[in-house]
BATI-244122 format. One record per atom (N, C-alpha, C): x, y, z; atom name; residue number from 1. Coordinates in nm, 2 decimals, always signed. Atoms other than C-alpha are relative to their C-alpha. Layout:
> X,Y,Z,CA,NUM
...
This chain:
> +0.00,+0.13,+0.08,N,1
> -3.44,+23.52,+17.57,CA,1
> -0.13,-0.02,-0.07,C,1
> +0.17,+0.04,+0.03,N,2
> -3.81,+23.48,+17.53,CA,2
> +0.01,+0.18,-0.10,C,2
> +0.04,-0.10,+0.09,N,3
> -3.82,+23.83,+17.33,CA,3
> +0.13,+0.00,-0.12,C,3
> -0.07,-0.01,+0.13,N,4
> -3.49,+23.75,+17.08,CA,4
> -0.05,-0.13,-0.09,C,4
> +0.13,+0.13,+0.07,N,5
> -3.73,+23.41,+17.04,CA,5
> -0.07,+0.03,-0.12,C,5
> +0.13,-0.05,+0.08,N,6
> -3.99,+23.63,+16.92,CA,6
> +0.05,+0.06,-0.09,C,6
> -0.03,-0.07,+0.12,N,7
> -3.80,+23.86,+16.70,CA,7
> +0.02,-0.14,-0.14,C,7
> -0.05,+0.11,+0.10,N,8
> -3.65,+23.55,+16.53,CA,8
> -0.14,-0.06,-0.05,C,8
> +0.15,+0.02,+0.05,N,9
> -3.99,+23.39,+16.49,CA,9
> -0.05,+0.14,-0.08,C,9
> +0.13,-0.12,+0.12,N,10
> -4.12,+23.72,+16.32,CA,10
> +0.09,+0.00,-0.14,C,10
> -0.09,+0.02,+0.11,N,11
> -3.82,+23.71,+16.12,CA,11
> -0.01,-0.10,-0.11,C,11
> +0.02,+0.14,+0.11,N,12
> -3.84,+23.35,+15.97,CA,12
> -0.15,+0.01,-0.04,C,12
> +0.15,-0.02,+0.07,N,13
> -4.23,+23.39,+15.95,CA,13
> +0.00,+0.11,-0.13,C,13
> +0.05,-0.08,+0.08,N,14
> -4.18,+23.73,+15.75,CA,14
> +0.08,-0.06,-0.16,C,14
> -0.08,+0.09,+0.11,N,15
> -3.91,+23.53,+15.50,CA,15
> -0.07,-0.11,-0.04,C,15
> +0.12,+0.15,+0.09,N,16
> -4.17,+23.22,+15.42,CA,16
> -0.08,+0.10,-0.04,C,16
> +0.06,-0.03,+0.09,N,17
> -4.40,+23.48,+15.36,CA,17
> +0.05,+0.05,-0.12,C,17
> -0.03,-0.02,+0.09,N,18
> -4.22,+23.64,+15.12,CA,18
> +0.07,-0.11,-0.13,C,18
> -0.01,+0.08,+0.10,N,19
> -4.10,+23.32,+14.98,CA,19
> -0.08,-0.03,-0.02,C,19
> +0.15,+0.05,+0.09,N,20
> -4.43,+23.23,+14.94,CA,20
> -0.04,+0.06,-0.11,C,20
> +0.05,-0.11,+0.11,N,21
> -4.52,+23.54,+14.75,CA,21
> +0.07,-0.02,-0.11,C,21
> -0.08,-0.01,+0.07,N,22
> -4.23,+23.50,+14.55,CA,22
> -0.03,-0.14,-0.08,C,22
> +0.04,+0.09,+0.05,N,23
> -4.35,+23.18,+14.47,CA,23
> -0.16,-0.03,-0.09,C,23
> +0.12,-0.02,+0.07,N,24
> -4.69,+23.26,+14.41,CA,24
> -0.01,+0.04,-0.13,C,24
> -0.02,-0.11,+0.10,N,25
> -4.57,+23.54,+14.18,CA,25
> +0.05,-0.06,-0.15,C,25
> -0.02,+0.10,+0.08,N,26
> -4.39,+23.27,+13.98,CA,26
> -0.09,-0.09,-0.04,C,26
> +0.11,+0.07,+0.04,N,27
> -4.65,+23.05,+13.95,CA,27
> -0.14,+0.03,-0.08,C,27
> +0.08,-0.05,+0.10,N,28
> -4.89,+23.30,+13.82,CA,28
> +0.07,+0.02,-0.11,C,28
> -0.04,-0.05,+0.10,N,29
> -4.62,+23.40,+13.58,CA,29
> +0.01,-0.11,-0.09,C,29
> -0.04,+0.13,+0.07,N,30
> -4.57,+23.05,+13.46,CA,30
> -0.16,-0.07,-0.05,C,30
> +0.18,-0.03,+0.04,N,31
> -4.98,+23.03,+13.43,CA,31
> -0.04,+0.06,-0.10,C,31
> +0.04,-0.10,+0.08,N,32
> -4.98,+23.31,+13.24,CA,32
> +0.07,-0.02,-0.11,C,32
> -0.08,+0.07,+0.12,N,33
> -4.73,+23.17,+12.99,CA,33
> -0.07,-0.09,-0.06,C,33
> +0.07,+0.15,+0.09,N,34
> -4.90,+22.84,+12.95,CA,34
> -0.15,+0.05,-0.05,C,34
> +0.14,+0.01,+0.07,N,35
> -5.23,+23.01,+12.88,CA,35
> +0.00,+0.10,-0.15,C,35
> -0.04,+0.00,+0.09,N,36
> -5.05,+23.21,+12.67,CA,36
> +0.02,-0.06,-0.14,C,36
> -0.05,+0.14,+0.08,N,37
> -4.89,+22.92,+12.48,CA,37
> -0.16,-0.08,-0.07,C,37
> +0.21,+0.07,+0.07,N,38
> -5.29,+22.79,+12.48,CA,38
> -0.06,+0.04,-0.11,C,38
> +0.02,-0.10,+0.13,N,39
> -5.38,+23.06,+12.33,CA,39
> +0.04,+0.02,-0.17,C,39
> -0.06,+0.06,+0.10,N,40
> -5.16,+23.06,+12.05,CA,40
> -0.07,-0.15,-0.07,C,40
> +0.07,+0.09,+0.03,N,41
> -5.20,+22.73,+12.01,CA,41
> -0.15,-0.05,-0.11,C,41
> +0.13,+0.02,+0.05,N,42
> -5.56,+22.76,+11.95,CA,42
> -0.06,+0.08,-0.09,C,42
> +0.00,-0.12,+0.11,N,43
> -5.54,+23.06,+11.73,CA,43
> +0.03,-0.12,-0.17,C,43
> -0.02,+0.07,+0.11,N,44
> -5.35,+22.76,+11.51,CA,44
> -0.05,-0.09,-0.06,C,44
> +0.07,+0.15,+0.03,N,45
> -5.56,+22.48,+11.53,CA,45
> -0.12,+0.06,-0.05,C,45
> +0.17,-0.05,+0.02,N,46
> -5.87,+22.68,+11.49,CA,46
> -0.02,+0.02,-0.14,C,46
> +0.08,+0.00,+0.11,N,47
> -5.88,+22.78,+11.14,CA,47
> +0.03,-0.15,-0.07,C,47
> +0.03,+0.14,+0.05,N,48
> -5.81,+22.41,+11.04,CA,48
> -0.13,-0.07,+0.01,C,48
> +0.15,+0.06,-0.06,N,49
> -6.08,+22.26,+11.26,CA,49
> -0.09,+0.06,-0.11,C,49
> +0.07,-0.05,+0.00,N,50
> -6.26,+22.51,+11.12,CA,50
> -0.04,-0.06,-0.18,C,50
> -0.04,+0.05,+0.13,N,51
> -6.15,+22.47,+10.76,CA,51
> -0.08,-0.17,-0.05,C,51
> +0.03,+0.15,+0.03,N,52
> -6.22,+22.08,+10.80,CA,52
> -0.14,-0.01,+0.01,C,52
> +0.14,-0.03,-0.06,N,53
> -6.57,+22.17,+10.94,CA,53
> -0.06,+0.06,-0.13,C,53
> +0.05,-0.05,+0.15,N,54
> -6.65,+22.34,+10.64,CA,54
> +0.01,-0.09,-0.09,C,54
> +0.04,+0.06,+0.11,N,55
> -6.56,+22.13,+10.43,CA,55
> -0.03,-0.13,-0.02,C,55
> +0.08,+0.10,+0.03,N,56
> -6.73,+21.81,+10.59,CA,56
> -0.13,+0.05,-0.01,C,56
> +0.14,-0.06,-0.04,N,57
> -7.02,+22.04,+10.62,CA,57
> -0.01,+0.01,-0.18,C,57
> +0.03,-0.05,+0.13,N,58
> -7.00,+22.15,+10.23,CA,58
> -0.03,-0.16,-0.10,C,58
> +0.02,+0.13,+0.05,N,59
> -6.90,+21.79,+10.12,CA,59
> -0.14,-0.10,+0.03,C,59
> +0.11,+0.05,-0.02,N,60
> -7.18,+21.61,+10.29,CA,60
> -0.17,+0.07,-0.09,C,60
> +0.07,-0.03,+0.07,N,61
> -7.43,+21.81,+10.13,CA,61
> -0.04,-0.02,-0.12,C,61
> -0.06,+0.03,+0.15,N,62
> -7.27,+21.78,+9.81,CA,62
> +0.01,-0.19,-0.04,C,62
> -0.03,+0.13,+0.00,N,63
> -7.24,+21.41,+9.83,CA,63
> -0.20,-0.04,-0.02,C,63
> +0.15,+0.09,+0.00,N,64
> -7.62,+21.34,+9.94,CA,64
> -0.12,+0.05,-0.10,C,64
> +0.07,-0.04,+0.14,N,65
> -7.74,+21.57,+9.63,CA,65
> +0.03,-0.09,-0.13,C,65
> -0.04,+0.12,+0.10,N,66
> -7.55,+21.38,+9.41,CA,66
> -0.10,-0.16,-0.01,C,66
> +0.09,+0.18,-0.01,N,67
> -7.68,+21.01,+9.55,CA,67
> -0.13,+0.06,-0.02,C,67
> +0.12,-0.04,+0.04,N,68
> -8.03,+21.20,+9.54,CA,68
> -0.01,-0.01,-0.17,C,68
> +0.04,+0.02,+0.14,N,69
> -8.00,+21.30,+9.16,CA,69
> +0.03,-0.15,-0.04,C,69
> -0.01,+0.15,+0.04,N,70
> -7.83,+20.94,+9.09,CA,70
> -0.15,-0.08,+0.03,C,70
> +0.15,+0.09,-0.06,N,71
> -8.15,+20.79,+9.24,CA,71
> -0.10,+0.01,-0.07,C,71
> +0.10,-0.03,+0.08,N,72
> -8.39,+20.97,+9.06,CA,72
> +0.07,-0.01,-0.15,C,72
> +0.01,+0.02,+0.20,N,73
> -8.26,+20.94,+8.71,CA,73
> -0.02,-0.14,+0.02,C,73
> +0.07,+0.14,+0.00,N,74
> -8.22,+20.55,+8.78,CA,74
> -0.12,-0.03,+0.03,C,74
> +0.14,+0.06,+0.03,N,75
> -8.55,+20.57,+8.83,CA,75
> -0.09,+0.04,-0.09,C,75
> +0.05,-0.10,+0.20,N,76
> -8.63,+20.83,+8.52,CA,76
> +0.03,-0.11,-0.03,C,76
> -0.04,+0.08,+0.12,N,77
> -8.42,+20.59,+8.35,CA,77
> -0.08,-0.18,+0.01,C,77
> +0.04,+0.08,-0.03,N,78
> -8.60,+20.29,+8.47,CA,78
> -0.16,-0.02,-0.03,C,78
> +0.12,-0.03,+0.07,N,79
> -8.96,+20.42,+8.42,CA,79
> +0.00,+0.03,-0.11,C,79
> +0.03,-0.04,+0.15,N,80
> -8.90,+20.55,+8.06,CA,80
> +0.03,-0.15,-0.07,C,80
> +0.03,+0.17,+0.00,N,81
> -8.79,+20.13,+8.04,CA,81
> -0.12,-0.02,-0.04,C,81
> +0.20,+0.06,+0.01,N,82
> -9.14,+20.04,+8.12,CA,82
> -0.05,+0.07,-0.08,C,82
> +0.10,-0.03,+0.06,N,83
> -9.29,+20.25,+7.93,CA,83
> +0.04,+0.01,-0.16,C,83
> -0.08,+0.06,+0.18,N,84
> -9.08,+20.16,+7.60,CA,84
> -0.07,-0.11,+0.02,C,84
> +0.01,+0.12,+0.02,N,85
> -9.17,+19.82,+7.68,CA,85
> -0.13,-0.01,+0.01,C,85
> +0.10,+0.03,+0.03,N,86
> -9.49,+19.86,+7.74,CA,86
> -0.09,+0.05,-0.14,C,86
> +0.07,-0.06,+0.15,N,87
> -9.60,+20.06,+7.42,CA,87
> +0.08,-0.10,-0.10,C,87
> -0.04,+0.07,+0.09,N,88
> -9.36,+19.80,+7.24,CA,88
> -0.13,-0.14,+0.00,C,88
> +0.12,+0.12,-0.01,N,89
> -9.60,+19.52,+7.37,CA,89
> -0.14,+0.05,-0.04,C,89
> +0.12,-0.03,+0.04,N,90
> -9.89,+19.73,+7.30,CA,90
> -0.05,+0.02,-0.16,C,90
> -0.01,-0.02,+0.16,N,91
> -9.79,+19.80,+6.96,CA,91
> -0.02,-0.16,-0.11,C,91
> +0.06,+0.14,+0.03,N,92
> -9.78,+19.41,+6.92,CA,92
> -0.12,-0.04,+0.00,C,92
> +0.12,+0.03,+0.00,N,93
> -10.07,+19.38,+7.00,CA,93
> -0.13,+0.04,-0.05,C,93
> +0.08,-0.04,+0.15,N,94
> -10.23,+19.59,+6.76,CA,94
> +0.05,-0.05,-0.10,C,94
> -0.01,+0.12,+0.10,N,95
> -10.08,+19.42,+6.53,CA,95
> -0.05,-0.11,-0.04,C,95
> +0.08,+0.14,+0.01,N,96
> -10.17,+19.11,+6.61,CA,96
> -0.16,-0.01,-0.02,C,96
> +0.16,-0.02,-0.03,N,97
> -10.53,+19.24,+6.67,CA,97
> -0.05,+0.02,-0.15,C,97
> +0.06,-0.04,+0.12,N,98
> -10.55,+19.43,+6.32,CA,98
> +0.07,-0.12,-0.07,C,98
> +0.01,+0.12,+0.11,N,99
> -10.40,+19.10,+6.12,CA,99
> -0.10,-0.05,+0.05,C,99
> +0.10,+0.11,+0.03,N,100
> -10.68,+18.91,+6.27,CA,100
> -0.10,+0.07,+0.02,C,100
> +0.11,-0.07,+0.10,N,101
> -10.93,+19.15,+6.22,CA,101
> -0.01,+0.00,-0.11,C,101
> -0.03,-0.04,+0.18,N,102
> -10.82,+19.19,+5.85,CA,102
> -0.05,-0.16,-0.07,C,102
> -0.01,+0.09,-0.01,N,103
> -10.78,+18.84,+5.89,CA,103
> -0.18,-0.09,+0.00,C,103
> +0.10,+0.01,-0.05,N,104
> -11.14,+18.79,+6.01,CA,104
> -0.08,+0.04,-0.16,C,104
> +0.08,-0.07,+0.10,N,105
> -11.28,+19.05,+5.71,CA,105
> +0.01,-0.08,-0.09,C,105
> -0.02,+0.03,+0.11,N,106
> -11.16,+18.82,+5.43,CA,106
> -0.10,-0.12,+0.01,C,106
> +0.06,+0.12,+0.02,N,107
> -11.38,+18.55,+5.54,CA,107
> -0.16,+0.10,+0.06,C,107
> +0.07,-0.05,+0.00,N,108
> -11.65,+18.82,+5.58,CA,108
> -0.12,+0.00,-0.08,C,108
> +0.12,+0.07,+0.10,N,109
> -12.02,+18.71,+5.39,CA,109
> +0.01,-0.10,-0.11,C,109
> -0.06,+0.19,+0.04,N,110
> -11.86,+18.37,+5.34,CA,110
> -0.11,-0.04,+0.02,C,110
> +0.08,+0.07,-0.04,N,111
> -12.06,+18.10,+5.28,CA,111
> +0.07,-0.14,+0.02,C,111
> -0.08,+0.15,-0.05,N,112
> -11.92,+17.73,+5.45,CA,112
> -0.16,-0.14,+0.02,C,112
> +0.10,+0.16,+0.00,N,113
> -12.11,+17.38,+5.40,CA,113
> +0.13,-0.07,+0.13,C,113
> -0.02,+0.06,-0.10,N,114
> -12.07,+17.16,+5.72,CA,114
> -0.02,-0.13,+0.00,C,114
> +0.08,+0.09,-0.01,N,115
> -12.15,+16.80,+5.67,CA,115
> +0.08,-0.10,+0.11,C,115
> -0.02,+0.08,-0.07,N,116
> -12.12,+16.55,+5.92,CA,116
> +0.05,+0.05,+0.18,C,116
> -0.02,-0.06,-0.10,N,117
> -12.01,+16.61,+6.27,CA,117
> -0.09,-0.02,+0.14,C,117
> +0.13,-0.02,-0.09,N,118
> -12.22,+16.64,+6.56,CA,118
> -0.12,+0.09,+0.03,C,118
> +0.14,-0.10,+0.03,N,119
> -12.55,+16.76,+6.63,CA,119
> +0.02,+0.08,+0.12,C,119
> +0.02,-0.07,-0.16,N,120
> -12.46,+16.88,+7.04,CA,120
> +0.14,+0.11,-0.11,C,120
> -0.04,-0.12,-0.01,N,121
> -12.19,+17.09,+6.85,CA,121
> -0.03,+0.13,-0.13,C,121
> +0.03,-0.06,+0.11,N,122
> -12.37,+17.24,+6.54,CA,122
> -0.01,+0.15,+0.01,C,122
> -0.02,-0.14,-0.06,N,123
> -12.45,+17.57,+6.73,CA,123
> +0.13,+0.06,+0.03,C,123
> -0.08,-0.05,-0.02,N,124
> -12.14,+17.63,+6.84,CA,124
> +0.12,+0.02,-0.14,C,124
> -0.05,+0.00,+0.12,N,125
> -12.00,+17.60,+6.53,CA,125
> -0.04,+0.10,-0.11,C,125
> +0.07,-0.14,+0.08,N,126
> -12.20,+17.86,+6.35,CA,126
> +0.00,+0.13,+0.11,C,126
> -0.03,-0.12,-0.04,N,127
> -12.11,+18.11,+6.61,CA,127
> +0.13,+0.01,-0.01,C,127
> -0.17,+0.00,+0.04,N,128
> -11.71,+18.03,+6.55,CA,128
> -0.06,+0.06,-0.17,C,128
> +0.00,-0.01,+0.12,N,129
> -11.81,+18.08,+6.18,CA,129
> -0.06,+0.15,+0.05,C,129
> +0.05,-0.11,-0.01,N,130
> -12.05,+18.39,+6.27,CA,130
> +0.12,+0.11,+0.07,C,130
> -0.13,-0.13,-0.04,N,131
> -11.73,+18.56,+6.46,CA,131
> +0.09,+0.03,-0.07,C,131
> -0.09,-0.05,+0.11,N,132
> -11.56,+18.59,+6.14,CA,132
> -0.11,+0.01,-0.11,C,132
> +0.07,-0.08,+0.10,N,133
> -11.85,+18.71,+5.95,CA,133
> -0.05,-0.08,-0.09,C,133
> +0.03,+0.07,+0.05,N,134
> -11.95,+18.43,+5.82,CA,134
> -0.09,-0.10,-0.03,C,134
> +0.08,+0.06,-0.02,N,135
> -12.25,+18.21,+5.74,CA,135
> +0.03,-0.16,-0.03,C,135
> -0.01,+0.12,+0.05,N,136
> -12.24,+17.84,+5.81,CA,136
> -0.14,-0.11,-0.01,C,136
> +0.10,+0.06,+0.04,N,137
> -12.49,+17.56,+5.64,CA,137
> +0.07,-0.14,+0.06,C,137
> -0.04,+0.14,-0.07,N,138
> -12.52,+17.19,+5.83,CA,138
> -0.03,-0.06,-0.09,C,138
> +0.09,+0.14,+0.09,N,139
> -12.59,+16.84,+5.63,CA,139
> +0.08,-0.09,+0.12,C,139
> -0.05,+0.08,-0.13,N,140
> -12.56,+16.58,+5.91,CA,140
> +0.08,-0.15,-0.12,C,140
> -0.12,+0.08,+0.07,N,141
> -12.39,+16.36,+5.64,CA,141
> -0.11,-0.14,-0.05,C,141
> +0.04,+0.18,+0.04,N,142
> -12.70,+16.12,+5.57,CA,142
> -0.09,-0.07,+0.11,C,142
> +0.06,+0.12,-0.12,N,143
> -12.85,+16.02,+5.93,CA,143
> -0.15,-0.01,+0.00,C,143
> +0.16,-0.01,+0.03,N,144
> -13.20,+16.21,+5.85,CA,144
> +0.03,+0.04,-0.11,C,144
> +0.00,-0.10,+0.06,N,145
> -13.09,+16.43,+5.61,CA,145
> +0.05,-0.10,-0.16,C,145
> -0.04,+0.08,+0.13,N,146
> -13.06,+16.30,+5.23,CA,146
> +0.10,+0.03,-0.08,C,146
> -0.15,-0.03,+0.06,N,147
> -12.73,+16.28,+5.12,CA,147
> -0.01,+0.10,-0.12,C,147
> +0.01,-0.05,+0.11,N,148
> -12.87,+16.40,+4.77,CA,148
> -0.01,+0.17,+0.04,C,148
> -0.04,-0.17,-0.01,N,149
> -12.92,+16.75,+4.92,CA,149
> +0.11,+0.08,-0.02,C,149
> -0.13,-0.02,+0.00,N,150
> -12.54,+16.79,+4.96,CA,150
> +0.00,+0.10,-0.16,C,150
> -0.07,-0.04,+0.16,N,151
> -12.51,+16.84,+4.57,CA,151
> -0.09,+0.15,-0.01,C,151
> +0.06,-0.10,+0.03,N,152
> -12.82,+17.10,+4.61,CA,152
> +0.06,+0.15,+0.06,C,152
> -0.05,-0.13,-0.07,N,153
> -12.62,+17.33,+4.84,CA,153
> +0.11,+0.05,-0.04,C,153
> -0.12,-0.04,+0.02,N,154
> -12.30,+17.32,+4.72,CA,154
> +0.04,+0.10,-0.09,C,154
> +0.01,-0.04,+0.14,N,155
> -12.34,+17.53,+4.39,CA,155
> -0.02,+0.17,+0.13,C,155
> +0.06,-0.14,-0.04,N,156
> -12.47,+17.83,+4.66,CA,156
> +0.17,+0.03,+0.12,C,156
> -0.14,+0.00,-0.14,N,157
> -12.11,+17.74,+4.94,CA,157
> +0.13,+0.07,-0.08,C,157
> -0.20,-0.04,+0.02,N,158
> -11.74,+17.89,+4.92,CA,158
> +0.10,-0.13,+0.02,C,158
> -0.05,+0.17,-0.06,N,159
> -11.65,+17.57,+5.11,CA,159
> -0.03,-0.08,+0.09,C,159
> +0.08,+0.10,-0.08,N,160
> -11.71,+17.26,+5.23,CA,160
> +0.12,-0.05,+0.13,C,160
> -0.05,+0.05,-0.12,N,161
> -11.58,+17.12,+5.60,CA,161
> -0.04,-0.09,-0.01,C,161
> +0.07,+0.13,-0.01,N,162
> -11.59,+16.74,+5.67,CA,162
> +0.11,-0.04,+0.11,C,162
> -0.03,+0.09,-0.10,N,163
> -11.50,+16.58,+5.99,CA,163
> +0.04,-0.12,-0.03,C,163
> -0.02,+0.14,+0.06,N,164
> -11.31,+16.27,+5.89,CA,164
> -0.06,-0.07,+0.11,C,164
> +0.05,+0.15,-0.11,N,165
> -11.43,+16.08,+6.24,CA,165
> -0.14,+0.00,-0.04,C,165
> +0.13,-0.02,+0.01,N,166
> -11.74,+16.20,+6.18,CA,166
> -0.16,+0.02,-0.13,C,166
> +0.08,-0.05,+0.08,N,167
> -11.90,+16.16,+5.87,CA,167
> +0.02,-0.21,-0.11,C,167
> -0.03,+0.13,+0.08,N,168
> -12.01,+15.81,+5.63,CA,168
> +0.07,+0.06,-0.11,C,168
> -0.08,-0.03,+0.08,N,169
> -11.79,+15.72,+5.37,CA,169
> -0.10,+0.01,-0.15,C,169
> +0.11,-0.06,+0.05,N,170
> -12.11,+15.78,+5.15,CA,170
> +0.04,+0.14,-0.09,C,170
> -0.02,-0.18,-0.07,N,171
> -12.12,+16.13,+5.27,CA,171
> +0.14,+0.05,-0.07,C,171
> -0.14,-0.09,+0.03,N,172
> -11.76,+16.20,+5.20,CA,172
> +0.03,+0.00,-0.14,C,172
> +0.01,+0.01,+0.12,N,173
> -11.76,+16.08,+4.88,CA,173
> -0.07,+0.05,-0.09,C,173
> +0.07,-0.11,+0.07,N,174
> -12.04,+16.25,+4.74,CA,174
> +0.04,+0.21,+0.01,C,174
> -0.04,-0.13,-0.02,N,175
> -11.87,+16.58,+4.86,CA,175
> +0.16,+0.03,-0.05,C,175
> -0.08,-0.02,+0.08,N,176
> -11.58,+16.53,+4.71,CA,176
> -0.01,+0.03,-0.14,C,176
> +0.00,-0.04,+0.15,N,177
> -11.72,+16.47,+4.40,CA,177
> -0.08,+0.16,-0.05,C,177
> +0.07,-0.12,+0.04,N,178
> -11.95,+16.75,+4.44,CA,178
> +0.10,+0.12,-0.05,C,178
> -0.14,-0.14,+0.01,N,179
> -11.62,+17.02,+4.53,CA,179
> +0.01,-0.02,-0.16,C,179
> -0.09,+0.01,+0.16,N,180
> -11.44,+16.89,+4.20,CA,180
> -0.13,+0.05,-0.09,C,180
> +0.10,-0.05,+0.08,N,181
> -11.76,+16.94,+3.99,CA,181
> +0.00,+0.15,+0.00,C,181
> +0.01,-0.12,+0.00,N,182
> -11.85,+17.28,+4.13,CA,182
> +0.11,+0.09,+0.04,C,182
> -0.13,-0.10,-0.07,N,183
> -11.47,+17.40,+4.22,CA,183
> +0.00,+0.04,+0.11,C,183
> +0.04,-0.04,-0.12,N,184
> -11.54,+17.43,+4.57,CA,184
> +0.14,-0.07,+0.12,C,184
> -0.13,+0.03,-0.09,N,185
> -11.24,+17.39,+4.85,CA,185
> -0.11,-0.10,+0.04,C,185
> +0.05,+0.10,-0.08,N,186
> -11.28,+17.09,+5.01,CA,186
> +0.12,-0.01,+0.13,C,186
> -0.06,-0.04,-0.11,N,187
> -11.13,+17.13,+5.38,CA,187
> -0.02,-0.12,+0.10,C,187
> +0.01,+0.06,-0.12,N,188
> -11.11,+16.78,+5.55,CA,188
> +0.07,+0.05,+0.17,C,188
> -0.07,-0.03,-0.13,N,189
> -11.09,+16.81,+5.93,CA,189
> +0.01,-0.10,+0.05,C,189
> -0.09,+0.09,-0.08,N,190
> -10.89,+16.61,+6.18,CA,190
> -0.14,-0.11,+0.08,C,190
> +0.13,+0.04,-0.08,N,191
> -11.23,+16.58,+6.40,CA,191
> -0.09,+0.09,-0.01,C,191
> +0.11,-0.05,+0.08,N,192
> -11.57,+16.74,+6.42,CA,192
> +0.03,+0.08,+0.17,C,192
> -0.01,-0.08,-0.08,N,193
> -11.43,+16.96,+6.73,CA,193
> -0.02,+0.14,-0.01,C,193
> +0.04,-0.11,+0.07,N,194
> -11.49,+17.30,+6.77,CA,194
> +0.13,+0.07,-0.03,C,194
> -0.12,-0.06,+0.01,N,195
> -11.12,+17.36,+6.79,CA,195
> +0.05,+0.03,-0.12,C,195
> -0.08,+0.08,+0.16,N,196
> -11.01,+17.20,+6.46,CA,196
> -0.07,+0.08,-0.13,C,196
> +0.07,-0.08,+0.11,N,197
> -11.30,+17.39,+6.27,CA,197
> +0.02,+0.15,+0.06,C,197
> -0.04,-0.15,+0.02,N,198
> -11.22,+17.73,+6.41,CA,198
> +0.22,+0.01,-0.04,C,198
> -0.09,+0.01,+0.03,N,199
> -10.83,+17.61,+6.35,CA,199
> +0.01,+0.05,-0.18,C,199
> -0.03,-0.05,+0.17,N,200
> -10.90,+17.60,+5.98,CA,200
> -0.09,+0.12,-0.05,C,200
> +0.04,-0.11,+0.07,N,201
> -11.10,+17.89,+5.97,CA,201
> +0.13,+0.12,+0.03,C,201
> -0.15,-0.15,+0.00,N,202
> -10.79,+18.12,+6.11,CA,202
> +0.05,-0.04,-0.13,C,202
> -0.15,+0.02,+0.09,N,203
> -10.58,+17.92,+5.85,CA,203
> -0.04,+0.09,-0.15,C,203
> +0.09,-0.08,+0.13,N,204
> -10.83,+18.06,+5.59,CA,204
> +0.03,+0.16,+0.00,C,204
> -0.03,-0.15,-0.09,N,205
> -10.83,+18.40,+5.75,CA,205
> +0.15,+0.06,-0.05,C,205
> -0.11,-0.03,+0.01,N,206
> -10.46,+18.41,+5.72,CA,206
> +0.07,-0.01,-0.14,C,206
> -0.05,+0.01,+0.13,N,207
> -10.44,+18.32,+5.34,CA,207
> +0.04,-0.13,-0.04,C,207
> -0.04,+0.14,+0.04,N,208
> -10.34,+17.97,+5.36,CA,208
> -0.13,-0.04,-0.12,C,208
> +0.11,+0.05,+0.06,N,209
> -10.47,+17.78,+5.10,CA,209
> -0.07,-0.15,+0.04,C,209
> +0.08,+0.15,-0.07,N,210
> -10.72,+17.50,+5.15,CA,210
> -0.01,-0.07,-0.13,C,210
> +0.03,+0.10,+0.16,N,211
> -10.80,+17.19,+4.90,CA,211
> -0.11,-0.07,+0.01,C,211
């Protein structure tokens, strides 16, 4: 009993092993398919990937050369701007500089009679005249100075300046009459500032006429 036990027991034991194996055997073979299948697979996906890889790898390059040149010309093009614009303003301003130099020359070893005015701005007044080349003569209009000189100077002047605030009506009248005698501009001014007399010397400068 106990020994047809045992055969049986060896029996069914040697039948699971071989269904095991049999199983095993399958299981590798079904392994070997799918890595198969993998394989493949990967054979097809790969030169895409690859493909794609390239060409975000080519593109990217290509893209950030582009925005690079874009960058730098906008800013070529942006610096040759400024430098239009600044040789345009520079060019103005030789302009403006050589009209009033030129401007300046014409009133160059001028002579100007000054009567009336004040005495704190008499200096400064002959260097506004002296920065356009010009020599200016004072008559204070009469306060020490004797009106009758007026007529002595005027014969040697180009023209006369008179401060309407600042000058008797004397004074103004003898210089009118003087101009008309000797044809001499007579150039009333507004006031006896230094503004108003370097105003009408540009206007001179620039060709206006005076009366």
């Amino acid at each position: 009993m106990n020994g047809m036990t045992a055969g049986r027991m060896e029996s069914i034991l040697k039948a699971k092993i071989a269904e095991r194996d049999r199983r095993i055997a399958d299981l590798e073979r079904q392994l070997a398919a799918l890595r198969k299948q993998m394989a493949a697979a990967a054979d097809a996906v790969a030169p895409a990937v690859v493909d794609a890889t390239v060409q975000a790898e080519v593109k990217a390059p290509h893209s950030v050369e582009v925005t690079t040149i874009k960058r730098r010309t906008g800013e070529a093009e942006r610096k040759a701007m400024r430098e239009k614009n600044r040789q345009k303003h520079q060019a103005r301003r030789d302009v403006e500089t050589d009209q009033k130099s030129d401007g300046k020359a014409e009133l160059k070893g001028r002579s100007f009679l000054y009567v009336g005015g004040r005495d704190c701005q008499v200096a400064h007044l002959r260097q506004i005249a002296s920065s356009y080349g010009a020599n200016l003569i004072h008559h204070d209009g009469g306060l020490r100075e004797a009106v009758s000189r007026i007529d002595n100077v005027l014969p040697s002047v180009d023209c006369v300046f008179c401060p309407i605030d600042c000058i008797s009506h004397d004074a103004c009248i003898r210089v009118k009459t003087g101009c008309k005698k000797w044809e001499k501009a007579f150039v009333p001014l507004r006031n006896g500032s230094k503004s108003s007399f370097e105003r009408a010397l540009q206007s001179m400068s620039q060709g206006d006429n005076v009366q």
